[in-house]
C-alpha positions as CSV (number, residue, x, y, z in Angstrom):
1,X,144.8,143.6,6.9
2,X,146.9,140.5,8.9
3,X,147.2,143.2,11.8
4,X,143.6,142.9,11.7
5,X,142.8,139.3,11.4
6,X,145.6,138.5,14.1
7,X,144.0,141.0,16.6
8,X,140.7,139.0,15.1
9,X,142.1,135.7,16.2
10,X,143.6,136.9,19.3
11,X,140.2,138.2,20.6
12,X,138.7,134.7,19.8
13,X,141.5,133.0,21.4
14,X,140.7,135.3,24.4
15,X,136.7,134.8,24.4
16,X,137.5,131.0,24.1
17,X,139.7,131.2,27.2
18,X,137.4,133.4,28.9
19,X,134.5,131.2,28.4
20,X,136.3,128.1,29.5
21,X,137.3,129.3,32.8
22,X,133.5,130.4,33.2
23,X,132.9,127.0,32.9
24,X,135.3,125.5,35.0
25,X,134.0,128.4,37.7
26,X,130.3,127.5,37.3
27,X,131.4,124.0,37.7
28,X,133.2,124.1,40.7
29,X,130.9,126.7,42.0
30,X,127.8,124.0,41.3
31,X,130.0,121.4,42.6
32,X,130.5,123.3,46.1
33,X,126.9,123.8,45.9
34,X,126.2,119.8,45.6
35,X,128.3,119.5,48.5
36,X,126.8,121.8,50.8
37,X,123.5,120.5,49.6
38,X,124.8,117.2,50.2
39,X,126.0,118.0,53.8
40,X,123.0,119.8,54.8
41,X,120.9,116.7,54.0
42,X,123.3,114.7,56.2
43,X,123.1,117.6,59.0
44,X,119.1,117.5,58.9
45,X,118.8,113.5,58.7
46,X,121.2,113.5,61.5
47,X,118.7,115.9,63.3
48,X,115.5,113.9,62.4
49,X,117.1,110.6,63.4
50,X,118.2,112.3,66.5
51,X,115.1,113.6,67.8
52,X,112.7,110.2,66.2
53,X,110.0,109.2,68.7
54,X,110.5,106.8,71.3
55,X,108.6,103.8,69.8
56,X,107.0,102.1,73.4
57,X,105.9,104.0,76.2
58,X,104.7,102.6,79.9
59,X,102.0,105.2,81.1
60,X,102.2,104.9,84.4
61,X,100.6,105.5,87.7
62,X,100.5,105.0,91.9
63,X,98.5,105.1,94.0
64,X,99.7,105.9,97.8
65,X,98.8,106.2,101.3
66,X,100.0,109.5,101.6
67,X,102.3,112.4,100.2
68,X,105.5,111.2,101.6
69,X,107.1,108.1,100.5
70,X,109.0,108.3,103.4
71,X,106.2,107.9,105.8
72,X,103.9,106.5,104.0
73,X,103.6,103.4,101.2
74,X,102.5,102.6,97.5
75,X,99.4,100.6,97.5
76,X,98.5,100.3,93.8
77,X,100.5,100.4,90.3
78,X,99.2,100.5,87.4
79,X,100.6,100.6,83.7
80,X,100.0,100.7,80.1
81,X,102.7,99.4,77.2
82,X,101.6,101.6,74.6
83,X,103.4,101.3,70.4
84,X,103.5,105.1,69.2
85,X,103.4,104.2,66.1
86,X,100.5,101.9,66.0
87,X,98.8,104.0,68.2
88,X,97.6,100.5,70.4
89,X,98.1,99.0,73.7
90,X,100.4,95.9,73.5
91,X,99.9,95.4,77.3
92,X,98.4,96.7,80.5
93,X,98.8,95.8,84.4
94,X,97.7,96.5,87.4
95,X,98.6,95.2,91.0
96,X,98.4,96.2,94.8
97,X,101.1,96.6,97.4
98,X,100.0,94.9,101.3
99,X,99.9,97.8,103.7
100,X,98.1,98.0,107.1
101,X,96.7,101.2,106.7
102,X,95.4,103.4,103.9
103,X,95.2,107.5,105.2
104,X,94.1,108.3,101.5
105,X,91.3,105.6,101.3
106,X,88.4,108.3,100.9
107,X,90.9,109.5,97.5
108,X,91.2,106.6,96.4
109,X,88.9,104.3,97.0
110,X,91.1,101.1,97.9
111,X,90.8,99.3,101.5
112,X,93.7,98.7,103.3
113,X,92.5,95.0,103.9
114,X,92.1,94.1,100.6
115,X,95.6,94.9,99.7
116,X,96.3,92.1,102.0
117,X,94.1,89.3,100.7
118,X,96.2,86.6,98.4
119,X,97.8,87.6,95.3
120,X,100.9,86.8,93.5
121,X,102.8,90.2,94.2
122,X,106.2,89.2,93.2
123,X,105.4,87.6,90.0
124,X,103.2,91.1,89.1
125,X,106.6,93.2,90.0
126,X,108.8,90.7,87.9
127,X,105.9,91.1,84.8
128,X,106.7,95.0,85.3
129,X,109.7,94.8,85.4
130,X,110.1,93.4,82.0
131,X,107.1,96.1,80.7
132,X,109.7,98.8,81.7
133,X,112.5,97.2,79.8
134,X,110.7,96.8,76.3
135,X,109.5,100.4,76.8
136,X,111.6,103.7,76.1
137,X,110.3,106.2,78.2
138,X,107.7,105.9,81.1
139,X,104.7,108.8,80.9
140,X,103.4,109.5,84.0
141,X,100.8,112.5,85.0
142,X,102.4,114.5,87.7
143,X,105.4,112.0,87.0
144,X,107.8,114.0,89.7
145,X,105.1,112.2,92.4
146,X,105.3,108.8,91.2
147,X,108.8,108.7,90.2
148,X,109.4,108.9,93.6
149,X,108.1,105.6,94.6
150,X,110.2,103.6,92.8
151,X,113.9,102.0,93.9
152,X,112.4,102.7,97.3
153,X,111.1,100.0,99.4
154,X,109.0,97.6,97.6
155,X,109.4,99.1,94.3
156,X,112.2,98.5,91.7
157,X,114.4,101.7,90.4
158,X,113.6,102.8,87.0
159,X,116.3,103.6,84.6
160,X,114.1,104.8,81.9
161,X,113.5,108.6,81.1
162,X,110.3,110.1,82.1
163,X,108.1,112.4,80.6
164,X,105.2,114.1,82.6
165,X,102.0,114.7,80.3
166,X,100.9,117.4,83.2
167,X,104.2,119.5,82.9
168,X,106.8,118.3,79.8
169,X,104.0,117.9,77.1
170,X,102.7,121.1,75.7
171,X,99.1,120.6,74.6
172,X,97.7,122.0,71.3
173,X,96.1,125.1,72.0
174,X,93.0,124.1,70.2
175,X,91.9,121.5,73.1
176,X,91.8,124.9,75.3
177,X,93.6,123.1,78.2
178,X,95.2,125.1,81.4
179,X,98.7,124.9,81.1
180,X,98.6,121.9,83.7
181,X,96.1,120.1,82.8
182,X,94.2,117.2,85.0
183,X,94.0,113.7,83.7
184,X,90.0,114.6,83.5
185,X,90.2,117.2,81.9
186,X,92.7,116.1,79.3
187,X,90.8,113.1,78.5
188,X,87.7,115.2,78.4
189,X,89.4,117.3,75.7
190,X,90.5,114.4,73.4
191,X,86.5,113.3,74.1
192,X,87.4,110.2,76.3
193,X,84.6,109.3,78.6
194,X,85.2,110.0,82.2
195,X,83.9,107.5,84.5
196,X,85.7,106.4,87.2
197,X,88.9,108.4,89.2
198,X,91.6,107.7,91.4
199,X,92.8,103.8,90.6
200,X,96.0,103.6,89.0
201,X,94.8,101.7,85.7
202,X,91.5,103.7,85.1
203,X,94.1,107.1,85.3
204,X,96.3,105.0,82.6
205,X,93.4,104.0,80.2
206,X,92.5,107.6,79.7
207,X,96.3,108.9,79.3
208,X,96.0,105.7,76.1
209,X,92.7,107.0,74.9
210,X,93.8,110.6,74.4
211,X,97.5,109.5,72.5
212,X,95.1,107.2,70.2
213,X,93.6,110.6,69.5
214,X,96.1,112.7,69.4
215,X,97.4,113.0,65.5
216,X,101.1,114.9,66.7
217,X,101.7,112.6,69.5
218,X,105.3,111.8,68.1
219,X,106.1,116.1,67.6
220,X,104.9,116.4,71.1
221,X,106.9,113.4,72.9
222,X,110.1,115.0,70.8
223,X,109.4,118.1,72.4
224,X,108.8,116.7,75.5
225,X,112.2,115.1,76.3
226,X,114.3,118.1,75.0
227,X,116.5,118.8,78.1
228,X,114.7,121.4,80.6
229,X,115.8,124.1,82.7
230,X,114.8,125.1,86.7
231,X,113.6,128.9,85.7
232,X,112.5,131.8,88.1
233,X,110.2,134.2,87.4
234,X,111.3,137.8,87.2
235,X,108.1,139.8,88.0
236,X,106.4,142.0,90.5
237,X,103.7,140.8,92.6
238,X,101.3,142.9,90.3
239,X,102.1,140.6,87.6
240,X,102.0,137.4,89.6
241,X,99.1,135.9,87.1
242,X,101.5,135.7,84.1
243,X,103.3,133.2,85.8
244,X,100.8,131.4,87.2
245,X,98.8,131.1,83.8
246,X,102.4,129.9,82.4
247,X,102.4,126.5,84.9
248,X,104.8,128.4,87.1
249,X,104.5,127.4,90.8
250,X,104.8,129.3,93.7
251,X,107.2,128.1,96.4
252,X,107.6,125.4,95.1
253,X,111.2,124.1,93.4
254,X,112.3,128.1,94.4
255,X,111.4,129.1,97.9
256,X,109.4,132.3,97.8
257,X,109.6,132.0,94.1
258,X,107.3,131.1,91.1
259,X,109.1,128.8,89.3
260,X,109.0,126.0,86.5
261,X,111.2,123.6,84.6
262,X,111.2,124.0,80.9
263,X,112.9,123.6,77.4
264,X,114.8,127.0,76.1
265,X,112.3,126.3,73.1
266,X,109.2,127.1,75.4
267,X,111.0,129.7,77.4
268,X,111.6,131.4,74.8
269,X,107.3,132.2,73.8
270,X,106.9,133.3,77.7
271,X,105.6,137.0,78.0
272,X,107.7,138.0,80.9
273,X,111.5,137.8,82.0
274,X,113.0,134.4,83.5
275,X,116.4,133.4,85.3
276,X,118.0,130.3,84.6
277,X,118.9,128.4,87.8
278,X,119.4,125.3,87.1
279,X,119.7,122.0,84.2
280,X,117.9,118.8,83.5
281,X,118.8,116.2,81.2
């Protein structure tokens, strides 16, 4: 009978144990749990607060005298200051450049002689100059063209990044856009009224119009600045309309190539095998 009710009080003694170091488990276990719970939210708010929206953008656009800004001259800027957020223009400009002859005149529409008549030009390039420091990143359509205008010649250099709305900002695939869209068409597809073309301003007024309408803007300006890649195209000549319907460009960064920059993110959804050549911050 006391064999019994030690081997009783034994077994309790060893369920009590038992029990406790459950508990002590579970509770370390639950506390490891808090902590990587704890860590991951840090991880993701690190990630969201990495990749937050630039706040101010200058759209921005040229007009030119020609292709080469070598050879030829910037006649016309124009520029938006547009608050993400707010989804509204804090401030807009436009200004023309002297030159004594415009080759592009029938484009766009601007005299050479009135470039010349009196204006303050160095007070409008000052006033620029300060709408590209309040801003975060400049928007341009086709920006590799007008990026090249500026810290050359007349122009000041711009230290800001750029994002092109033609080739760094993937549309929703709702508005049915090609994969380059023109500034017509986009604004057309956001339901902007088209009615003027080629002056610097006009081009930037539309680019504002369709970011007032578009609800994602700050998920596709994200996107947009993620670091790019120069890729070529791996197909046959058979297949030469998968690239092409992809924005790749023959001959054009690649010679005798169809080729395109973009993030891995993107690269990733094409239908058809790339090489990486080269990197872009």
């Amino acid at each position: 009978m006391k064999e019994e009710q030690n081997h009783q009080k034994e077994s309790e003694q060893l369920d009590f144990l038992n029990g406790k170091t459950r508990k002590i488990a579970n509770k370390k276990e639950k506390d490891l749990g808090e902590k990587k719970s704890s860590k991951l939210n840090e991880e993701r708010h690190g990630i969201l607060k990495k990749e937050s929206s630039p706040e101010n953008i200058l759209i921005l656009d040229t007009e030119t005298t020609g292709l080469d800004n070598e050879k030829d001259d910037c006649l016309e800027v124009g520029s938006i200051l547009f608050n993400v957020k707010s989804r509204s223009v804090l401030a807009q400009q436009s200004f023309l450049l002297p030159v004594e002859i415009n080759k592009a005149e029938k484009i766009n529409n601007i005299p050479a002689e009135i470039t010349r008549l009196p204006q303050p030009v160095s007070e409008a390039i000052k006033y620029f100059e300060s709408l590209v420091r309040v801003s975060d990143v400049v928007v341009a359509h086709n920006a590799e063209f007008d990026m090249k205008w500026f810290g050359f010649k007349k122009l000041p250099q711009i230290e800001k990044k750029w994002i092109c709305s033609m080739d760094d900002i993937t549309w929703p695939a709702d508005r049915q856009l090609k994969t380059r869209p023109s500034v017509r068409d986009l604004a057309l597809a956001y339901g902007v009224p088209v009615w003027n073309a080629h002056r610097a301003l006009t081009d930037c007024i539309y680019l504002a119009e369709v970011f007032k309408r578009c609800v994602e803007l700050e998920k596709l300006l994200i996107r947009a600045l993620e670091p790019k890649v120069l890729l070529r195209a791996e197909i046959s000549y058979e297949k030469r309309h998968l690239a092409k319907n992809a924005g790749f460009r023959w001959n054009d960064a690649i010679k005798g190539a169809w080729s395109r920059k973009m993030s891995r993110r993107d690269m990733e959804k094409l239908e058809f095998p790339v090489k990486v050549v080269d990197f872009y911050d």
